[in-house]
C-alpha positions as CSV (number, residue, x, y, z in Angstrom):
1,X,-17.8,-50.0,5.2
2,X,-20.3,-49.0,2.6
3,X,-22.1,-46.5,5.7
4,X,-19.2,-45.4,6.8
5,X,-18.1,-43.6,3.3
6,X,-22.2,-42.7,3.0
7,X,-21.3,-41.3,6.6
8,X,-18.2,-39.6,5.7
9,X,-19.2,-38.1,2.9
10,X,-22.5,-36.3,4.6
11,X,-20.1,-34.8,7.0
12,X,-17.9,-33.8,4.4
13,X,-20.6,-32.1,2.2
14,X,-22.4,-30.5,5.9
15,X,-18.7,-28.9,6.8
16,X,-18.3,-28.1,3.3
17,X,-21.4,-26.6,3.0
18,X,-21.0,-24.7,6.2
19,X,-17.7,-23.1,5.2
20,X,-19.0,-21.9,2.0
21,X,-21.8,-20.3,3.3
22,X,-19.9,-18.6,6.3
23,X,-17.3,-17.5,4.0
24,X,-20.3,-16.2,1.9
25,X,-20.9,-13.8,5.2
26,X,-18.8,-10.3,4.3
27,X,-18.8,-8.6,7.8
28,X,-18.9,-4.8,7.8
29,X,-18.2,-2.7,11.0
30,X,-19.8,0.7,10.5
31,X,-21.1,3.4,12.9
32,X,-24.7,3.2,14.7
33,X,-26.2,5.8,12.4
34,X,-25.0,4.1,9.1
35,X,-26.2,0.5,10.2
36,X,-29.5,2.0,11.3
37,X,-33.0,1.2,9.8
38,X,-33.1,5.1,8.7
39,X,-29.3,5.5,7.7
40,X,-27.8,3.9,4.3
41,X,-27.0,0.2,5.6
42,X,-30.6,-1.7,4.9
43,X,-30.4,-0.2,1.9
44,X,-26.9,-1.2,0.9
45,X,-27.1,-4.2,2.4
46,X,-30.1,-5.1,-0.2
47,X,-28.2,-3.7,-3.2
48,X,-25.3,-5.8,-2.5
49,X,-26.6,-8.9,-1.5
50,X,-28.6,-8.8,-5.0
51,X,-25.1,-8.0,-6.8
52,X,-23.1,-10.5,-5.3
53,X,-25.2,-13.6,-4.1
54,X,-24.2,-12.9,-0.6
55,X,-24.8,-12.5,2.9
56,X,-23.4,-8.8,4.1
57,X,-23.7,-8.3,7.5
58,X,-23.4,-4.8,9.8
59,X,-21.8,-4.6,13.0
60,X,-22.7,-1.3,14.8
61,X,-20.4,0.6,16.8
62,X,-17.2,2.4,16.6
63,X,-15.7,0.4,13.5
64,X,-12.1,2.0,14.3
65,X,-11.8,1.3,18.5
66,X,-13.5,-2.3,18.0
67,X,-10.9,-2.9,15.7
68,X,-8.2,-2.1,17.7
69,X,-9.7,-3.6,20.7
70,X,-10.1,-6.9,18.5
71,X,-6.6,-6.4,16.2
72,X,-5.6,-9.4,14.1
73,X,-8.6,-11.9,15.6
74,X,-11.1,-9.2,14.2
75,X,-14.2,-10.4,12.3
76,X,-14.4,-7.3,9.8
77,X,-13.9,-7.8,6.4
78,X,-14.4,-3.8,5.5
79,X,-14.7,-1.0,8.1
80,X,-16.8,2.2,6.9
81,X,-17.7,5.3,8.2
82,X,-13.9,6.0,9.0
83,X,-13.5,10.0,9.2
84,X,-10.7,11.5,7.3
85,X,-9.2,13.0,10.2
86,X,-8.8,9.6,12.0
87,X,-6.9,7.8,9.3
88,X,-3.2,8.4,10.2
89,X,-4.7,6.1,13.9
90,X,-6.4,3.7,11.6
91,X,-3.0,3.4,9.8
92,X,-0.9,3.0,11.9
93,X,-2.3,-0.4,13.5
94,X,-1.6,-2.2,10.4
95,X,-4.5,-4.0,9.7
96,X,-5.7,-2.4,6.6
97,X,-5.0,-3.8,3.4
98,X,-4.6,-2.0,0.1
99,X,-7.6,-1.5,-2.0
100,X,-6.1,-0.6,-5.4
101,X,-9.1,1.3,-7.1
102,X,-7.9,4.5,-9.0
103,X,-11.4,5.8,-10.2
104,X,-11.5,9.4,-10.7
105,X,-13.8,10.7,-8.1
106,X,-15.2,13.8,-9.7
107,X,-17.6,15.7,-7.5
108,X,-14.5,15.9,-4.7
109,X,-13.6,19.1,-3.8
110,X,-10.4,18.5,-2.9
111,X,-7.3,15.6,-4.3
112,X,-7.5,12.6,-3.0
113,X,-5.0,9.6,-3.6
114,X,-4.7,7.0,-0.5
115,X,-4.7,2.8,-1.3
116,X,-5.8,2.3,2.0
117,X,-8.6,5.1,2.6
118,X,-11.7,4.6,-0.5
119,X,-14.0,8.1,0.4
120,X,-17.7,7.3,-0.2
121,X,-19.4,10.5,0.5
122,X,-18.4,13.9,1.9
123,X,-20.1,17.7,3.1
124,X,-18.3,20.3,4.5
125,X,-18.5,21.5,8.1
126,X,-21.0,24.1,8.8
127,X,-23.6,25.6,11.2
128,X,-27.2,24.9,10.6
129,X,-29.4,27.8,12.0
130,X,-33.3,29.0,12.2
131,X,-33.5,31.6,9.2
132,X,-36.8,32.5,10.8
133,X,-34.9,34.0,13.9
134,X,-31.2,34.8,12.4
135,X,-31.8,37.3,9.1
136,X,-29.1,38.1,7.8
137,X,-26.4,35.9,9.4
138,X,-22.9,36.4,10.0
139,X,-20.4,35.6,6.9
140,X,-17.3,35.1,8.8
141,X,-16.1,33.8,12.4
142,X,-15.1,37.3,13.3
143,X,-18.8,38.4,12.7
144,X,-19.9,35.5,14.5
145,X,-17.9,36.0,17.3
146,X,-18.7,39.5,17.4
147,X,-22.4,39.4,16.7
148,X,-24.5,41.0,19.1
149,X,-28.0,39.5,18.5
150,X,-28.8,37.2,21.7
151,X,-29.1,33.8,20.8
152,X,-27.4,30.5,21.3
153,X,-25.2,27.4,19.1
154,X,-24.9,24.0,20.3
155,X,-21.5,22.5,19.5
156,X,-20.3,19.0,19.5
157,X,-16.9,18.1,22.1
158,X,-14.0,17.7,19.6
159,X,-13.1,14.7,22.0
160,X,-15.9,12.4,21.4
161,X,-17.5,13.7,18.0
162,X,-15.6,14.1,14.5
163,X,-17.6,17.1,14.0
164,X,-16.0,19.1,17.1
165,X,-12.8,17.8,16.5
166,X,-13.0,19.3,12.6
167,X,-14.8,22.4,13.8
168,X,-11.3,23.6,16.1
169,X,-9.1,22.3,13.0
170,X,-11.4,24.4,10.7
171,X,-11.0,27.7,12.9
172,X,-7.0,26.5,13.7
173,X,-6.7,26.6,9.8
174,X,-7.9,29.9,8.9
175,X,-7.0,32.0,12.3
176,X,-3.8,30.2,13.3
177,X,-2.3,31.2,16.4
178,X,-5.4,33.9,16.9
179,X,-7.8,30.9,17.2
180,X,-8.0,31.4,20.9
181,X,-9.4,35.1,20.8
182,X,-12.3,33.5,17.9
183,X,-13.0,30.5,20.6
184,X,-13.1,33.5,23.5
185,X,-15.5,35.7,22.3
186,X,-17.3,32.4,20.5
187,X,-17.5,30.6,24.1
188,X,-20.1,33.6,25.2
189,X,-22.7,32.2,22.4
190,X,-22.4,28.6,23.0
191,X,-25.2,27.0,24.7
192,X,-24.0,23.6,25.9
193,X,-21.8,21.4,24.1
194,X,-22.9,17.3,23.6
195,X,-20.6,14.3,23.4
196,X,-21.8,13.6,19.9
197,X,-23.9,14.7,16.8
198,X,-27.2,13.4,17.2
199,X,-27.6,14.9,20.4
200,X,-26.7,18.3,19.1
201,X,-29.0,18.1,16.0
202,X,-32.2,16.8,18.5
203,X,-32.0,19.9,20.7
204,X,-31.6,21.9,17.4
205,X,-34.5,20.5,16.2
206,X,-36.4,20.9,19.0
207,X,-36.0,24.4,19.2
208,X,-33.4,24.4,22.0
209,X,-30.9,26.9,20.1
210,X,-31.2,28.8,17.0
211,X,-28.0,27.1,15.8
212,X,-25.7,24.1,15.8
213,X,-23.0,22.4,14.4
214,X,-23.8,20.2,11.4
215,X,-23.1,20.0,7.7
216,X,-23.5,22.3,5.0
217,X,-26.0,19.5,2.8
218,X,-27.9,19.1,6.6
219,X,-30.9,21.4,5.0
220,X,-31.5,19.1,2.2
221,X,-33.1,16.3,4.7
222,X,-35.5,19.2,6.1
223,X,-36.7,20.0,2.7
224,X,-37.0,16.7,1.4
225,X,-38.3,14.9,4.5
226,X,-40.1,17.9,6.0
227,X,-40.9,20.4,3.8
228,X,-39.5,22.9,5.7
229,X,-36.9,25.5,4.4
230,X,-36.5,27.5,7.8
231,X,-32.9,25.7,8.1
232,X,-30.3,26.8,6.1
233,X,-26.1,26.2,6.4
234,X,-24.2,29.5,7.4
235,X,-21.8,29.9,3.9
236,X,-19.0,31.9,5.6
237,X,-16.3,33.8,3.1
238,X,-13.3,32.1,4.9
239,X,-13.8,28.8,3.2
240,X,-15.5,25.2,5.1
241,X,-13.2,22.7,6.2
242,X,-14.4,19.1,3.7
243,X,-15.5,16.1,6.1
244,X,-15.1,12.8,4.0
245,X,-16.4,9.6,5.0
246,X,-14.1,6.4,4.1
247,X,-14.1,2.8,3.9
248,X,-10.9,0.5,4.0
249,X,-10.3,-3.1,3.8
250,X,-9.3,-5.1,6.7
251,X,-5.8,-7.3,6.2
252,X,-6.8,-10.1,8.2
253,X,-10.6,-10.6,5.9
254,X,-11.7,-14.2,5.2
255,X,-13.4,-12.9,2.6
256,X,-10.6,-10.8,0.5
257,X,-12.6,-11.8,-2.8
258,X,-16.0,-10.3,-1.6
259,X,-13.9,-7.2,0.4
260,X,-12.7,-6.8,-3.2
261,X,-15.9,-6.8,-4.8
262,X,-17.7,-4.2,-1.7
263,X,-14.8,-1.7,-2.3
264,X,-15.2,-1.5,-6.1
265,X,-19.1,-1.3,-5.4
266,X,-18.8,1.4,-3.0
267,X,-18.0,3.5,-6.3
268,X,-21.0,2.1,-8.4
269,X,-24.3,4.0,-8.9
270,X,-26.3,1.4,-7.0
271,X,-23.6,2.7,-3.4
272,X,-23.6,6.1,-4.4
273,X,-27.5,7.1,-5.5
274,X,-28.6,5.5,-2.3
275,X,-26.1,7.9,-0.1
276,X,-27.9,11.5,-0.3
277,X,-31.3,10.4,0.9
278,X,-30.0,8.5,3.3
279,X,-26.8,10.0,4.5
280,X,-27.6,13.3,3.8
281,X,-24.3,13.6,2.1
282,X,-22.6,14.8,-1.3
283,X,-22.0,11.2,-2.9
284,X,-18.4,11.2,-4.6
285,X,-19.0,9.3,-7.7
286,X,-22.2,10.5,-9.0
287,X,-22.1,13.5,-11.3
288,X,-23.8,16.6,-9.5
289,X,-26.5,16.8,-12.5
290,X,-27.7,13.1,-10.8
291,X,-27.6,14.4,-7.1
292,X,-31.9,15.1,-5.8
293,X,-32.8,18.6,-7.1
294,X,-32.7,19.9,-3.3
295,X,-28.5,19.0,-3.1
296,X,-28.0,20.7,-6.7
297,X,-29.8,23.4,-4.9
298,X,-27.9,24.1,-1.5
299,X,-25.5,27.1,-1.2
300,X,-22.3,26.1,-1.9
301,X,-19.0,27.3,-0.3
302,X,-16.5,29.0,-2.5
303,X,-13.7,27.6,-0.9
304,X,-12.5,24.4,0.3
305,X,-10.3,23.8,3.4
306,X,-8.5,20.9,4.5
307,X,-5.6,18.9,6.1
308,X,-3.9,15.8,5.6
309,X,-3.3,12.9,8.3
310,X,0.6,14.6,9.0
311,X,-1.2,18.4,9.1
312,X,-4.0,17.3,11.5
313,X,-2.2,14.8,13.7
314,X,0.5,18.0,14.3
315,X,-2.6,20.9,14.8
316,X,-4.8,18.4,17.0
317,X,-3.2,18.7,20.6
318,X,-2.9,22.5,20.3
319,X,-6.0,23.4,18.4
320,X,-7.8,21.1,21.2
321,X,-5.5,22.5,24.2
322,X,-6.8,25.9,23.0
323,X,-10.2,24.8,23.1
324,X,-10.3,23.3,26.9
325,X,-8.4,26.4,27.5
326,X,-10.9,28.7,26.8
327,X,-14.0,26.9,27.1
328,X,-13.2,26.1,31.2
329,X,-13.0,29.5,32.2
């Protein structure tokens, strides 16, 4: 009898044990870039695992489709790397949970107030180009439509990459129903256009075109990383439409306590000093006079452009419908 309650109690104290330390385990689905070895995740990862005596694991992929695919059996705790221009489809499965931190966010250049959306960083759209080979560039979308110089851009398809699908809500927003004659005369200048980002930047970089679709804060990484101040962000009079990068909370978590504790350090100086050498972004939280001398450096544009989830949902088909319109002829 005596072995058997010895018996039992090992058991007990292995299963024990074993819970504990998987529910020790906060799961994270982010994209393939953040979870990288050269994006923020390992870096993250470190700082949190050191702040909360954890185990914080990445899952790389689209965090918003693997969700949906997975719904209420999902693993994630926290999804990150959401775009603000998916969040009315990330809402509206109803797995998010409320995350109920109201801390000013003081570098955003625009108001944001959402329990379910926690922005971590931000840029605005832009195109990068080759200021060795474009002097004096264009400073609207009608001179860059009209612009006779020869040379190319590389854009990203507003179907598969957040960055095309802001890029036809930016020009939607400032030309309206004369988008189509910007995307017309546009279409003659554009190279090739890639399913996503990465490829875009690579052919950039490699000399393919003397200008692509990127982010106005993409300079700073060829400054810092490089040396190299040949790339600079086209600042055009009309205003850049403001790309934010979010986190949520997933409904279903395991882990609600240590979800709690990841939101509220998504806000903390440890999150937010590691995010603009890293993701090459404007952090939200961290005062501009603590941003790397090269962000405090980058032009700046004057104004700021942007839609909510209701605005963008109802400008998506047609801003995109123009698009395919034009660019298949």
């Amino acid at each position: 009898m005596q072995k058997n309650k010895i018996l039992l109690s090992i058991i007990f104290l292995f299963v024990f044990n074993f819970t504990a330390q998987a529910s020790s385990i906060l799961t994270v689905y982010a994209p393939d870039y953040f979870a990288s070895e050269w994006g923020p995740g390992p870096k993250i990862k470190k700082a949190f695992e050191n702040f909360c005596s954890c185990k914080l694991q990445f899952v790389p992929g689209d965090p918003l489709s693997r969700l949906g695919l997975e719904g209420s059996k999902t693993k994630a705790d926290i999804l990150i790397g959401l775009n603000s221009d998916a969040t009315l489809k990330a809402r509206n499965l109803q797995l998010l949970a409320p995350h109920n931190i109201l801390d000013p966010m003081p570098e955003l250049p625009i108001d944001w107030s959402d329990n379910l959306f926690l922005p971590f960083n931000w840029s605005y759209v832009s195109f990068v180009f080759d200021n060795t080979k474009i002097v004096d560039p264009p400073k609207t979308f009608v001179d860059l439509a009209n612009d006779p110089r020869d040379y190319k851009i590389i854009i990203q398809d507003p179907r598969t990459s957040p960055a095309g699908l802001a890029l036809i809500l930016w020009i939607k927003v400032i030309y309206g129903n004369k988008a189509s004659e910007i995307w017309s005369k546009l279409s003659e200048k554009i190279l090739t256009v890639t399913k996503g980002w990465s490829e875009a930047y690579g052919m950039f970089a490699a000399g393919e075109s003397e200008m692509v679709l990127s982010f106005s804060t993409s300079p700073a990484y060829h400054q810092i990383i490089e040396d190299d101040y040949t790339k600079s962000a086209l600042i055009l009079e009309e205003g850049h439409y403001v790309y934010l990068e979010l986190a949520a909370k997933v409904k279903g978590s395991k882990n609600f306590g240590l979800a709690d504790e990841f939101m509220k350090f998504i806000l903390s100086p440890d999150f937010q000093s590691i995010i603009p050498l890293t993701n090459w972004s404007y952090p939200v939280k961290l005062r501009e006079s603590s941003w790397p001398p090269e962000f405090q450096d980058l032009p700046y544009p004057t104004k700021a452009l942007f839609l909510n989830e209701d605005e963008a949902s109802k400008l998506i088909p047609i801003a995109l419908d123009e698009w395919l319109t034009v660019m298949s002829r």
